[in-house]
N, C-alpha and C positions, 0 to 999 in steps of 0.2 A: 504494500500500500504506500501511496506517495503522492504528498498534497503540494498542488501549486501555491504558491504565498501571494497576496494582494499586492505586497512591490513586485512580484515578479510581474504579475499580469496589467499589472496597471499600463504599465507603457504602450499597449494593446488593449484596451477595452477602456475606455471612461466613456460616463453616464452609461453604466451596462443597460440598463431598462431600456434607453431611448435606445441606443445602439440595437439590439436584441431584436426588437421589435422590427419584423419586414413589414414592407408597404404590402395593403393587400390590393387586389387587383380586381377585376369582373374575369369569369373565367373565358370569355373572349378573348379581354384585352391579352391576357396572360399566354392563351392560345397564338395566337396571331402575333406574337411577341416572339413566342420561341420558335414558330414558321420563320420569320425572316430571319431570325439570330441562326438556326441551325444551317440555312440555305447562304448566310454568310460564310460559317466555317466549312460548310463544302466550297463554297468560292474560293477559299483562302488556301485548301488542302490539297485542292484536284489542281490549281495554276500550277504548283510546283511540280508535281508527278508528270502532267501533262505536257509542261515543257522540257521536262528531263527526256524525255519519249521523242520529241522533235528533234534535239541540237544536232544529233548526226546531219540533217537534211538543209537546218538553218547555217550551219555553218560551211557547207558545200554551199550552198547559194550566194551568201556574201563573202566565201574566201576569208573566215577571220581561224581556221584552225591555233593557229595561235594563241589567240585569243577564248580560248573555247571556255575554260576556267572560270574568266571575267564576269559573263552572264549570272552564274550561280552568283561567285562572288559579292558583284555588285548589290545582288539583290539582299543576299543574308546580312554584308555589312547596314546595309539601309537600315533594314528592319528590325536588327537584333539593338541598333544602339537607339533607336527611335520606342522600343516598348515600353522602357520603362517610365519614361517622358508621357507617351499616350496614357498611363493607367494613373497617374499623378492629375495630368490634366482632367480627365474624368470623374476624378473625384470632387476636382474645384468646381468644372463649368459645367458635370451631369454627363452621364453617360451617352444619350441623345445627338447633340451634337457634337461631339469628337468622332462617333462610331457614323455618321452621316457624312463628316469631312471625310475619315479615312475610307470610306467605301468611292466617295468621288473620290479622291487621290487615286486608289486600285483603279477602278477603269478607266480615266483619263489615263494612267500609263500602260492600262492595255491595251488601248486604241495607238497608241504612240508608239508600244512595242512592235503591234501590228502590222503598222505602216512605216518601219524604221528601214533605211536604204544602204546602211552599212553597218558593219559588225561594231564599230565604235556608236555610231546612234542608240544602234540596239541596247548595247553594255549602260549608256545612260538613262536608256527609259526605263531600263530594269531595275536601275537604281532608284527612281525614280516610283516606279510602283512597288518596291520595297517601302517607302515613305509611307506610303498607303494601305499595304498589306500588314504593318508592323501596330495597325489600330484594329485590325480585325480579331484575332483571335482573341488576347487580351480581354477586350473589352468584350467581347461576347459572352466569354465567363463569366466575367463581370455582373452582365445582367444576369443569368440565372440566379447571380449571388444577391443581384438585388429583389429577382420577382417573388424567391423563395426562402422559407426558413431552410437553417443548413440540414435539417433531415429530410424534410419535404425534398432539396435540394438532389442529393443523393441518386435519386428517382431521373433526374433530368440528365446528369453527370455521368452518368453510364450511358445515357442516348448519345451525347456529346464525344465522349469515345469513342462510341461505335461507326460517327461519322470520320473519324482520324482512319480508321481499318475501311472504311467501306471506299474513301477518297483514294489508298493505296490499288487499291481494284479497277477502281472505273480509270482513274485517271494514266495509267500506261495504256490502257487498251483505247479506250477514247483517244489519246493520244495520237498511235498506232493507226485509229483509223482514218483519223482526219490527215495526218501526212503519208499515206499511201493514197488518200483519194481524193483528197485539196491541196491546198496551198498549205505552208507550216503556217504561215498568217493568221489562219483561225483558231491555233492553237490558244489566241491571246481574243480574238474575236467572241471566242466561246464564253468569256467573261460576261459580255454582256449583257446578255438577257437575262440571266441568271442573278446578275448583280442590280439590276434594275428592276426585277422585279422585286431583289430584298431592298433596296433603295425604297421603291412604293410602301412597301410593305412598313416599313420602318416607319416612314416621314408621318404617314397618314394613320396607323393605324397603333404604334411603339406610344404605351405611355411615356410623362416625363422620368418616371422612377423617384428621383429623387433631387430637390434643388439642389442650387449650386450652391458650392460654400460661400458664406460670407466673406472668408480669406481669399482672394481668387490671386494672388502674387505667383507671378511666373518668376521663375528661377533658370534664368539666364543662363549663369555663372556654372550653375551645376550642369545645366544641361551637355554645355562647351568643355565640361570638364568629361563627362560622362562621355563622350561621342568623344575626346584628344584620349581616352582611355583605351577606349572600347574598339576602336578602329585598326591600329597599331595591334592589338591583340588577336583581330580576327584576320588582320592580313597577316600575321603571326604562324598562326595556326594554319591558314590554306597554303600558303609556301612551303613551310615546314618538309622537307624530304622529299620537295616534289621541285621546287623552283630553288631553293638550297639547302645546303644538308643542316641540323635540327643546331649544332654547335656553330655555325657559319657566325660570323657577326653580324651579319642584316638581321638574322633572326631573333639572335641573343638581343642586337639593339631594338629592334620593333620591342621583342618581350620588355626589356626596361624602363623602351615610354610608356608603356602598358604601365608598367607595375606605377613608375610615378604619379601619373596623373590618375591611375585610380587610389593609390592611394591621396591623393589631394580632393578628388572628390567625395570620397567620406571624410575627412576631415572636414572640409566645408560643408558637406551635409550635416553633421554634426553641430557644427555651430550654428547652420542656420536654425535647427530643431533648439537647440539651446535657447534661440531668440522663438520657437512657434513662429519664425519663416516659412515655411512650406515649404521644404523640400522636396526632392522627384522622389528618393528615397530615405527614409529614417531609417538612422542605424538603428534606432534601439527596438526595431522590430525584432532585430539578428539575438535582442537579449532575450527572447520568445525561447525557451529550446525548440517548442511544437514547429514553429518557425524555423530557425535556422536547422533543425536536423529534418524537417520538409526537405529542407532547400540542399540540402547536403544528399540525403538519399535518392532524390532528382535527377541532379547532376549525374552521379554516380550511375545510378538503372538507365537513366539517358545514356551514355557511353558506352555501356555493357548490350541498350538494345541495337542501339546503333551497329554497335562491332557485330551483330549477327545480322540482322537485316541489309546491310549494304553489300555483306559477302556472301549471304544466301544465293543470290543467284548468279555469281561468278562462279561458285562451287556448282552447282547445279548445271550450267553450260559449261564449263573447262572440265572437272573435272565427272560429272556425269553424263555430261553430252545431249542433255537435251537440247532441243530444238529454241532457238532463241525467236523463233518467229509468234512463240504464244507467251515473251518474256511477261508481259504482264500478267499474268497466272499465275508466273510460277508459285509467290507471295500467297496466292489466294488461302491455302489449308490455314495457313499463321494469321490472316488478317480475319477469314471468316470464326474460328476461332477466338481472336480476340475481342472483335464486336460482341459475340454474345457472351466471355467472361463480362467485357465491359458492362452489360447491360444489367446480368446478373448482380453483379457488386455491387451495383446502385440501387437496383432493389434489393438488397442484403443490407444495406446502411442505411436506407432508408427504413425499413422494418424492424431492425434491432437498435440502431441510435448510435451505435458504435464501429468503431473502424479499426484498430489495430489487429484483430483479430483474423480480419477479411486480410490487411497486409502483410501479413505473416501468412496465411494461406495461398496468396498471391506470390510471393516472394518463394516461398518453400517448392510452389507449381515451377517458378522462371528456375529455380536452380535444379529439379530434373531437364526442364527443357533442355538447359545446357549441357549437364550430363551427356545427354541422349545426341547431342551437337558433337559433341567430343569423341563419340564414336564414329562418324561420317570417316569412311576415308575413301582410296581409290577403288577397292570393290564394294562399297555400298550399293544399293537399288534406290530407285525414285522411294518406292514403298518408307525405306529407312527413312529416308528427307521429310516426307507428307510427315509421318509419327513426331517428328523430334518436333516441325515447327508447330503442329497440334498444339502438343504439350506446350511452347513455347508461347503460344500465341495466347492459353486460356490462365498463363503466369503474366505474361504482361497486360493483359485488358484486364487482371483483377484491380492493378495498381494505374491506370493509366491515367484516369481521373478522378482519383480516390485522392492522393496529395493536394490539389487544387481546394477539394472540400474543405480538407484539413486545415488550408493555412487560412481557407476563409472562415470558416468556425472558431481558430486562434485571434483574428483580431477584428477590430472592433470595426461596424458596417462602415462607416466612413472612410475608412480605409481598404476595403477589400478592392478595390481598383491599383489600390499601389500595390496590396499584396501578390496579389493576381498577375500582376503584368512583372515583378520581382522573378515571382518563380518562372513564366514565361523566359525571361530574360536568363535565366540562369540554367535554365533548361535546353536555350539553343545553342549558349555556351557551351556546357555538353555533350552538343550534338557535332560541335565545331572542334571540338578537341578530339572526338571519336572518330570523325573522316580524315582530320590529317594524322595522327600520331598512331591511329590505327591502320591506315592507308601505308603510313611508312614502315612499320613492323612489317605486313607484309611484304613488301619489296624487297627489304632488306633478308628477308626469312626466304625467298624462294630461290633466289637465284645461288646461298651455297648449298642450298636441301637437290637443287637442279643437278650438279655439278658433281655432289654425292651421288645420285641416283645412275649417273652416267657408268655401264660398264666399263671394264679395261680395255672390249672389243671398241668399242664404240671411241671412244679416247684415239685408239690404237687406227680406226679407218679415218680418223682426225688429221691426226700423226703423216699418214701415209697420201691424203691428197694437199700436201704441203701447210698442216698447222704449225710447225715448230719454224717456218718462214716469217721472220717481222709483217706483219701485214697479209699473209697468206690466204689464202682464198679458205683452209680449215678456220683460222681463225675467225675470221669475218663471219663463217656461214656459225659458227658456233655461239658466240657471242649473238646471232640473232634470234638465238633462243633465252636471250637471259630473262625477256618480257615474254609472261604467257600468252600472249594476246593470240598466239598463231590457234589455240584452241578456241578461241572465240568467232574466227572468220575461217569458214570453210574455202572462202577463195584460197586465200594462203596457204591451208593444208593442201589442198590440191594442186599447187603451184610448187609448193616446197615437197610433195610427194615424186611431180616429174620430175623435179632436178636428181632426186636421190635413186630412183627409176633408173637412170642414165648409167647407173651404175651394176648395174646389176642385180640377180639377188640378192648380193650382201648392200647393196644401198637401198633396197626394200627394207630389211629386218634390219640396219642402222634409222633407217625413219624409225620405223616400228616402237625402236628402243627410245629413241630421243621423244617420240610421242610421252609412252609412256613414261620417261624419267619427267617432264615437264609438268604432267597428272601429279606424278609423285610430289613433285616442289612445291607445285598449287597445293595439292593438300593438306602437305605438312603446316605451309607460310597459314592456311586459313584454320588448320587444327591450334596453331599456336593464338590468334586471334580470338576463337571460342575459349581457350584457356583462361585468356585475359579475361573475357566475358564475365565468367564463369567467378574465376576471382573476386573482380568488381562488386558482381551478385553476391557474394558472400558476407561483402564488404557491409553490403547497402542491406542484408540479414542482419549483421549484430547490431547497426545500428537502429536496428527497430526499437531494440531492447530499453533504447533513450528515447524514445518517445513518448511523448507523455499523452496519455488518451485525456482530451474534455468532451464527457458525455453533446453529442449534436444536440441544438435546440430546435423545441419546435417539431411536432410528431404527426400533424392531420391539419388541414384546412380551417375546421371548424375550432380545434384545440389551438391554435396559433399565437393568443395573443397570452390565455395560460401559460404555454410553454415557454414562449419568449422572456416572458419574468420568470420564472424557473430557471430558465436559461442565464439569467443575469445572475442569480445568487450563482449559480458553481463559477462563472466568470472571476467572479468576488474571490472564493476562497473552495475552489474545488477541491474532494477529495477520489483518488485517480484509481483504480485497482487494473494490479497487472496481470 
């Protein structure tokens, strides 16, 4: 047993009653509220998938290979150092209109992305609707957090999940088929109906929620600090292993503007809280534990899901050889899966009032997945892959939108906008440490696992058409196996199969082997990846055990305004059972 103390909680919850207390709604408004909020975050979910699906065709048509990076780039810097600005703002001016700006912002830039005439236009509008997409997600949690009490809540927050899984699905295959049977152009086209009709939906039909604070002081200083942080850190992390190596000095220098100016931006956030300036973020939410060990196992399961999810289906074409023509599938057992954990969880928290339980359930489901990840190797079956991400899938949609509840149930309604868009923010971070630093593990993990795999014959027919020649034609042709990519493009294998043809049968069964050593590499490089996963998860296990459970407020429609004050006294001085 283990009781929160009134100083602890106070920095998070004052006037609990008023706080506590959700606006109530008509069950229309409420209805018709969460139509255009959920039809936003599929806006927000399917853009990315969808244009992930294009870049191959986009970037044949404007010649920016080069450049290929930039597009994602652009947009994640936008967005990631802009959320936590957007959930600040919406606490001051109302959720309404910031969530009405940032949906115009998104499709004004994806009219722009649309009609962009070179691969640098492009990389700007993306930037540019990054500005706009970085107010969507955020704040659409937001509202659920404002239309409902946090148990009532629960119920909505497993739907909201299940639209994260179900955006994974549609959005490759949508993708897919708009650039095989239109222009990529519509890839960004697609935006609009869909955004315009949550646009309508919103303006005319979205109550206020909740006024604007009296305080409405923008913070400047912070923001410019936040964004000279935050920027340097994510172009940090997408270079990283890829554009130079992790000890380079551009990298190590990026990371130290990084670290300086976020450290000066909570310092100044700090003081400004000190004066009840309004800051974008208050540190003394992070003196929350429920709070900061949210935000910590976040991060953490962020990273861990990432590292399986980005390399699920490079394992699956390189080394199981499926057909990349149905790539948007592959995801499907893990994502359909996760949708209905998600759903379930929300009605599991919703009906019992509590949550740690559900996350330790959650958590325990992700760390078989991983297990069951750990056994993939070169003779697995499709059969193996579908089970492991099953499992995998009904571990992570236990937990997907279950933290979000959480840290909005820790503090107090006037803030669950900043809270809200905090963990956003620290979430994509996460996500951006898991594509580069996970991206470079593998690289570096396949090409000596390659190299091992290689017989002494295979070495030895190296040897014998002039590898041990400075520049030799073995050399050259070996070395271009150091990138598995030849298993990705059946051109190539067919191209690199004649050359070795020419040789005879012993350059048939040298393909053969070099095939398979290349399998071997990719395996091992993505079995070490799952390891790390796997670890991560175990990490983001013990720290469950810091978590401090406050019973959810607020249990039924009718009971709501009882529960609410209920909900205020354990605010006060709860008592926790673990």
């Amino acid at each position: 047993m283990e009781t929160i103390t009134h100083d602890e909680m106070q920095s998070t919850a004052s006037s609990p009653v008023q706080d506590v207390e959700q606006p109530r709604f008509t069950r229309r408004e409420t209805l018709l509220t969460m139509a255009g909020v959920l039809l936003v975050m599929l806006l927000a979910s399917l853009d990315q998938t969808i244009v992930a699906t294009a870049m191959p065709r986009i970037i044949s048509e404007l010649q920016g290979f080069d450049r290929y990076t930039w597009v994602t780039t652009a947009y994640l810097l936008a967005s990631t150092v802009m959320v936590p600005i957007y959930g600040k703002l919406s606490d001051q001016f109302g959720r309404k209109p910031i969530f009405l700006i940032g949906i115009v912002l998104f499709l004004t830039g994806s009219v722009m992305c649309g009609a962009a005439q070179s691969m640098n236009q492009l990389i700007a509008f993306r930037a540019f609707q990054g500005l706009g997409a970085a107010a969507l997600m955020p704040i659409a949690i937001a509202v659920v957090g404002d239309l409902f009490s946090p148990r009532e809540r629960g119920k909505w927050q497993g739907v909201t999940g299940g639209v994260f899984g179900l955006s994974s699905i549609l959005g490759p295959t949508v993708g897919g088929w708009i650039t095989d049977n239109s222009t990529w152009r519509w890839v960004f086209y697609v935006n609009l109906p869909i955004g315009i009709i949550a646009l309508l939906v919103l303006i005319f039909l979205m109550p206020t929620l909740r006024s604007k604070s009296k305080d409405t002081r923008i913070d400047y200083i912070g923001a410019a600090l936040l964004m000279a942080g935050t920027i340097p850190l994510m172009l940090g992390l997408t270079w990283a292993g890829q554009e130079y190596d992790w000890l380079s000095w551009q990298i190590l220098g990026l990371f130290a503007v990084a670290l300086v100016f976020m450290t000066l931006f909570f310092v100044y956030e700090h003081t400004l809280e000190k004066r009840d300036a309004q800051p974008i973020i208050e540190p003394s939410m992070f003196k929350s534990s429920v709070f900061s060990v949210s935000v910590a196992i976040t991060m953490i399961t962020n990273i861990a899901m990432f590292g399986c999810i980005l390399f699920l289906p490079l394992y699956a074409q390189g080394v199981l050889g499926i057909s990349a023509t149905n790539s948007g599938l592959l995801l499907a057992p893990l994502m359909l899966s996760l949708i209905l954990a998600s759903v379930i969880s929300g009605q599991l928290v919703s009906r019992f009032g509590r949550y740690k339980w559900i996350a330790f359930v959650g958590m325990i489901i992700t760390v078989g997945g991983m297990l069951l990840l750990l056994r993939l190797g070169v003779n697995s079956t499709q059969a193996d892959l579908i089970i492991a991400m099953i499992v995998l899938g009904l571990g992570l949609g236990f937990g997907m939108s279950l933290y979000t509840l959480i840290v909005q149930n820790s503090v107090s309604a006037k803030k669950i906008g900043q809270a809200t868009s905090s963990l956003t923010f620290f979430r994509q971070i996460g996500g951006s440490v898991a594509s580069a630093a996970l991206g470079s593990v593998l690289l570096n993990t396949y090409k000596p696992a390659f190299h091992n795999a290689l017989s002494t014959d295979v070495k030895s027919f190296f040897d014998m058409i002039g590898g041990r020649a400075p520049g030799g034609l073995g050399d050259q042709l070996l070395s271009s196996f150091d990138n598995p990519n030849i298993l990705l493009s059946t051109d190539a294998q067919t191209k690199t199969e004649a050359f070795f043809a020419k040789f005879g049968p012993a350059g048939k069964t040298v393909y053969g082997e070099i095939l398979g050593a290349v399998k071997d590499g990719l395996a091992l490089g993505i079995h070490n990846l799952f390891l790390i996963s796997l670890g991560l998860t175990i990490v983001g296990f013990i720290l469950l055990f810091f978590l401090k459970e406050v019973p959810l407020r607020g249990s039924s429609q009718g009971q709501a305004t009882q529960e609410a004050v209920a909900g205020s006294e354990e605010i006060a001085n709860p008592v926790l059972m673990h």
